[in-house]
N, C-alpha and C positions, 0 to 999 in steps of 0.2 A: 504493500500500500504506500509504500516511501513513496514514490513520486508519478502516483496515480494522476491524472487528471481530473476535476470534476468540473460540467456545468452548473450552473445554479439559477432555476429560473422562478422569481417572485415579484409580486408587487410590493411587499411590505418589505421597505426598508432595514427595520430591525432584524427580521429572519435572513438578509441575505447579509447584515453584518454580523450575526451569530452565526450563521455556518461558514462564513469567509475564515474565519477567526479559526473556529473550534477545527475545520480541517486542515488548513496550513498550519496547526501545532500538528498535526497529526503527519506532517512531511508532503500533503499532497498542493499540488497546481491548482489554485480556484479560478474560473471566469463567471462571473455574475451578470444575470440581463432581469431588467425591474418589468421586462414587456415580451408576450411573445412572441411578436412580431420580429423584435431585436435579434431574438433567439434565431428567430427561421433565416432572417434573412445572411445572416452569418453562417449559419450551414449551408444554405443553398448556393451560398458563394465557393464554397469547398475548402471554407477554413474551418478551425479545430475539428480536422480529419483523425488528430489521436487521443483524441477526448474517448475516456474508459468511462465514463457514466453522464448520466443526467439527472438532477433532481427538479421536477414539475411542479409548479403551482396548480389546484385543480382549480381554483376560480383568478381568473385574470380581467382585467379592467376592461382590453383591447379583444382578445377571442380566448372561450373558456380553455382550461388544460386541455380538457378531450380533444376539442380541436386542433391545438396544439399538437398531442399526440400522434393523432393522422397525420399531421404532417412531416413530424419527426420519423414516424416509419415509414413513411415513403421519400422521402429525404437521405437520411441515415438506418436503415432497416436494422444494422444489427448494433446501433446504441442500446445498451440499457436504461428505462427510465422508471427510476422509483417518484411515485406520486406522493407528492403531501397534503394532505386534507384536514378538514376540523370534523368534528363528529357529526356536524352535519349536511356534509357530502359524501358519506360513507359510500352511499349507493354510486356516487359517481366514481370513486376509486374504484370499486367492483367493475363498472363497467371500462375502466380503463384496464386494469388485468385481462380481462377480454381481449382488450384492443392491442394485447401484446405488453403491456406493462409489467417488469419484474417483482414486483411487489409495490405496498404504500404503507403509509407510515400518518399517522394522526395528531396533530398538531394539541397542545405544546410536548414538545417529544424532548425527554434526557439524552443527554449528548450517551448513554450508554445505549440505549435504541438506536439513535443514527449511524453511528459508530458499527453499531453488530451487524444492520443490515444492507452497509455501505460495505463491510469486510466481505458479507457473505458473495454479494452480487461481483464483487471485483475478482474475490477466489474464483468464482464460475467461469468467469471470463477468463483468467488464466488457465484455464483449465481448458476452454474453445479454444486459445488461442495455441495452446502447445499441441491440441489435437489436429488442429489446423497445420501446424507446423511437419505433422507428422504425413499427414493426406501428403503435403508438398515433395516428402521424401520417400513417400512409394513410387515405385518405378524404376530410382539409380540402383542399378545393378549389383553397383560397390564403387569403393571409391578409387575415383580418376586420378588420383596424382599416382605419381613413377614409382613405384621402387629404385632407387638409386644404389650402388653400392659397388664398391672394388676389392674392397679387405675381403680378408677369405675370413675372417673372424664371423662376419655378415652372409658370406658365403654360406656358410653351414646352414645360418639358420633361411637363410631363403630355401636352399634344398630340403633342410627336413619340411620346411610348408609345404612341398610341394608334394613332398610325398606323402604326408598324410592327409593332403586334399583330398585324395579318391575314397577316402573313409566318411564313414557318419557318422563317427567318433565324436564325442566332444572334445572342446580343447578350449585349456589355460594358457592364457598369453602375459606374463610376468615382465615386468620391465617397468626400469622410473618412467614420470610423466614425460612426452616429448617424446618419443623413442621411437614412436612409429606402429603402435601395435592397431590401429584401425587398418594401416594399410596391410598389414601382415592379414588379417581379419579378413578383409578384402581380398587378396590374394589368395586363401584356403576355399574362398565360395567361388571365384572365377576359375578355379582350378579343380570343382569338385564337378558331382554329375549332377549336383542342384544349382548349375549355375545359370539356366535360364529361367529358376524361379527369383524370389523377390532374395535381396541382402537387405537387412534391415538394424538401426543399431540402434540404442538411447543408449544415454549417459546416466546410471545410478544414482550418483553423488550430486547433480544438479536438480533434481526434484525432488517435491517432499514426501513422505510418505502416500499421502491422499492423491497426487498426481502420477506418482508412479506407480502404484498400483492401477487405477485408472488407463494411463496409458499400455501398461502390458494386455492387460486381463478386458481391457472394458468394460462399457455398463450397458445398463438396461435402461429404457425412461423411467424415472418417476424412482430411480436407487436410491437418490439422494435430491437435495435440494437446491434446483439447479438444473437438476439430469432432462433436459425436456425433451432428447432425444437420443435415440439408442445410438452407442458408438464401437463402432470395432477397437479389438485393443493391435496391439504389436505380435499377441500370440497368433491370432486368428489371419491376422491379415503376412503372418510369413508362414505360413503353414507350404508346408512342399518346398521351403527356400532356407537359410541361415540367419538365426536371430544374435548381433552381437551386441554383449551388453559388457559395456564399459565402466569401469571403476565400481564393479560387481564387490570389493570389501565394501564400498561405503551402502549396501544395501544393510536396511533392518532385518533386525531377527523374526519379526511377525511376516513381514514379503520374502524373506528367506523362505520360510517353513512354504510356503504357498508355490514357491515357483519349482520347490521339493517337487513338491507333488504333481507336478507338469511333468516335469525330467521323467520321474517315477513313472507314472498313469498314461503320460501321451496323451493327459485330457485338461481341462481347468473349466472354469464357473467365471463367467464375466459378473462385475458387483452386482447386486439386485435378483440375478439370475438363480433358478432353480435346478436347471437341466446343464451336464455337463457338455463341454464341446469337444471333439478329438482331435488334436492336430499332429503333424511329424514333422518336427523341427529340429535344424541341427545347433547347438548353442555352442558360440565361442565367447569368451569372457575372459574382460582383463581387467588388471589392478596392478596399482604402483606399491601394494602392500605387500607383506610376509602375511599369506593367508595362514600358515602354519603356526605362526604365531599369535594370528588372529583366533585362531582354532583353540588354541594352548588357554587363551586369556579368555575365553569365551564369547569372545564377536561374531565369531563365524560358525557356524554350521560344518562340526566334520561330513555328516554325510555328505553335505550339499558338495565340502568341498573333494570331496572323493568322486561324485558324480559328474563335476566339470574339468575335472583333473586328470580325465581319461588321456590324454596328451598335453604334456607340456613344455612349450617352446618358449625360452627365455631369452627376450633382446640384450641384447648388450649397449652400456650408455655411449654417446657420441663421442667421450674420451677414449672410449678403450678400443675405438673403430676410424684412427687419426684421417686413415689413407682414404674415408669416406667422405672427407667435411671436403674438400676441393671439387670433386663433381658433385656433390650435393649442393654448396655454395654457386655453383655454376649455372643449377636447374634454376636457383632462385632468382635469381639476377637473369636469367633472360627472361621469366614469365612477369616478376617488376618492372623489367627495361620496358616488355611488350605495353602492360599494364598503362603506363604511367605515358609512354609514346617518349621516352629518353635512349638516347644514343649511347649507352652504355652497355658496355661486352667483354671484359676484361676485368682484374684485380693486376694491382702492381704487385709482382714479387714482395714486398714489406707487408700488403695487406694479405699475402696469403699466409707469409709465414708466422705474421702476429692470429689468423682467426685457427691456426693449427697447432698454436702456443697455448690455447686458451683452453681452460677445461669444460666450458658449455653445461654448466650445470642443469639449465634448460632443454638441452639436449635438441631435438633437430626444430621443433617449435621454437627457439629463441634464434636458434642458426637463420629462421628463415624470416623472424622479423628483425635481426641484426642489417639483413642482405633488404629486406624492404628501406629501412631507413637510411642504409647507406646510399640506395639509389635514388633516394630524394636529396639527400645531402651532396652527392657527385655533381662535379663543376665540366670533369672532362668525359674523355671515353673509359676512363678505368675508375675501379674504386680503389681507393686509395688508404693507408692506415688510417688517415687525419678522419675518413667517412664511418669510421668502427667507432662502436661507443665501449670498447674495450680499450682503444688507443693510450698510451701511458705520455702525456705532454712531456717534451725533453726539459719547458721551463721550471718544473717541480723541484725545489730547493730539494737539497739532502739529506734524508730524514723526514721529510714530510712525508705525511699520513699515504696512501697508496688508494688515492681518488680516480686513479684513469681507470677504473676498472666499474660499468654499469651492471648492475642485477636487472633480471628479470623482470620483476616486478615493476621497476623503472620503465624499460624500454617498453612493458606494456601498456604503463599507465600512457606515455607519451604516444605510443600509436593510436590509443583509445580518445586523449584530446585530438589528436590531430584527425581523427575520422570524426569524431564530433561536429568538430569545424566544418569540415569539407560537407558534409547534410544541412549545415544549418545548425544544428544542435539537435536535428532530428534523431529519435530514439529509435524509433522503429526501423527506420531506413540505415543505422548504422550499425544494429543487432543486427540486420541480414548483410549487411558488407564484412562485416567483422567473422561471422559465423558462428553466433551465439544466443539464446533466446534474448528475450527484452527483461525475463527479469534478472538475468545475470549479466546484464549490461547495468539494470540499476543498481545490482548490489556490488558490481566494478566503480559505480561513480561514485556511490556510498563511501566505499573502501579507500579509495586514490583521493578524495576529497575533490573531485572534478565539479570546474563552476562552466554554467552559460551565463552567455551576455547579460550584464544588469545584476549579479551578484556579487 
């Protein structure tokens, strides 16, 4: 809810300075119109296009809320709008629920009321909107970037993926963050005999309990509150194909037990559902964890981890695979060059010996936004040490602290301003350039302390 949008449409002055108030402490974006005329004509212009709710007045000066409403769902069809009413327009809030309305809410209302049913209808919404995100990623096969690699250290492990692609074995893919295990993932479905069904993946550790579950399993209508129509999950929809699930330690011990019983059964129960479903799915799963250790301390599920452990292929980090960072640096910098439309195609001897000097804690994820920004920073045809944000300046007095050297986390935050920028401060439009949802963009901006314009 940190930096949700809301509209806010009343004639009474005081209501739209009590909710201005009460939800900007609450971290979100208000816009207020005292008419709904105001209201329409700002939507029908095609601005506040990322507006996550609306709150209605059901009697207005200019034209009632109802009518209002008609015209907000044909306008904006999948705005949410909760109505506010006094108790004696009850009947017209009913009939606005009708007319597509989320709920309403009865006037003088405790900011503990507004609050819960502002929480509920935004949860919802993240919840369409990851589903959404999901529909978007049926059909890629798997994923398009290269495998790269020259060390025979990498070697191995490309060969053993290969060979046990032809199996319907499960498989453990171990390795720190960055290292490459979607592509290896990718790699075992294009190389199996399910490779003209679906490859399909989520990430564990970026949703919450209530979403994840949701997005595997699916629901029924009417499961929950919210649910107003039936959704496939991720089991159902890669059946005949390879489901991989990423940073599979950070799953709970209650969607543990549940997805047990998939592995096991070959069947599962979408939420709300009675009747089981049967699917054949091959699961690959990875984590930057010691599942074993996870196991030992009690996070993890030994069966589970015995059941996706059937093969396990473990990456090696980008330090211990040196001879691989030069053509891997090399893919990055020509798909940046293309990118960007920069005349850039080389590194200077100095810049390749300083990014082979480096231990890449990051691993090839940091290697490839090091090579992003250094192709914004390049003046000529090559990139140069001075373009690395590892570079060590020769003016550092002796004994000073050891500042040339950028973390991760740095060079993230500054990609994530600098794509900010480049949208406008657009959120939505920069979660899909970046390749991350919307709300781990806002809990990146949270985090890094990132401002727009006017703060």
């Amino acid at each position: 809810m940190a930096t949700s949008r809301i509209l806010i449409c009343d004639d009474e002055e005081g209501i739209l300075k009590y909710l201005k108030k009460l939800l900007e402490s609450q971290g979100m974006a208000v816009e207020t119109f005292s008419s709904g005329t105001a209201l329409l004509k700002r939507l029908s212009a095609g601005e506040a296009a990322d507006a996550d709710l609306l709150l209605q007045d059901v009697r207005m000066p200019d034209m009632d809320g109802i009518q209002v409403l008609r015209e907000v769902k044909r306008i904006r069809p999948p705005l949410p709008v909760i109505i506010m009413t006094a108790f004696g327009t009850i009947d017209a809030a009913v009939e606005a629920i009708k007319l597509g309305a989320y709920d309403y809410v009865t006037k003088p209302f405790p900011k503990e009321k507004i609050l819960g049913v502002l929480e509920n209808v935004l949860e919802r919404e993240l919840l369409i909107r990851e589903n959404r995100v999901l529909k978007d990623e049926l059909g890629k096969p798997y994923p398009s970037d290269t495998i790269i690699f020259r060390s025979d250290r990498f070697r191995e492990v490309y060969e053993l993926t290969l060979q046990v692609a032809a199996s319907s074995a499960n498989i453990l893919i171990q390795g720190e963050s960055g290292t490459g295990k979607e592509l290896i993932a990718g790699a075992t479905h294009q190389n199996s005999l399910r490779k003209t069904r679906r490859f399909l993946s989520i990430n564990c550790a970026a949703l919450s309990d209530t979403l994840l579950e949701s997005q595997l399993f699916g629901h029924v209508r009417g499961a929950f509150t919210g649910a107003v129509t039936t959704q496939k999950g991720l089991l159902e929809e890669a059946d005949g194909g390879t489901l991989f699930m990423d940073e599979i330690g950070d799953m709970s011990l209650p969607i543990q037990a549940k997805l047990l019983r998939v592995i096991q059964e070959r069947d599962f129960i979408p939420v709300g559902a009675t009747r089981p479903k049967s699917v054949d799915i091959r699961f690959v799963a990875a984590t930057n964890k010691d599942l074993e250790k996870e196991v030992a301390e009690g996070r993890f599920r030994e069966d589970l981890f015995y059941r996706l452990n059937v093969i396990s292929i473990a990456l090696p980090p980008l330090r211990e695979r040196k001879e691989d960072i030069e053509p891997i640096a090399c893919h990055f910098l020509k798909k940046y060059a293309q990118r960007m439309k920069k005349k850039v195609d080389s590194f200077t001897p100095e810049a390749l010996e300083l990014m082979t000097g480096y231990n890449w804690p990051g691993n090839i994820r940091e290697l490839e936004n090091v090579i992003e920004r250094a192709v914004i920073l390049a003046r000529g045809s090559a990139i140069s040490a001075e373009n690395l944000p590892m570079w060590k300046k020769p003016a550092d007095p002796p004994g000073a602290p050891d500042n040339g050297f950028v973390s991760l986390e740095e060079i993230e935050r500054e990609h994530i301003q600098r794509t900010l920028a480049k949208t406008g401060f657009h959120k939505s439009k920069t979660a899909e350039i970046l390749g991350i949802s919307r709300k781990t963009l806002d809990r990146k901006i949270v985090e890094y302390g990132l401002k727009t314009p006017g703060e």
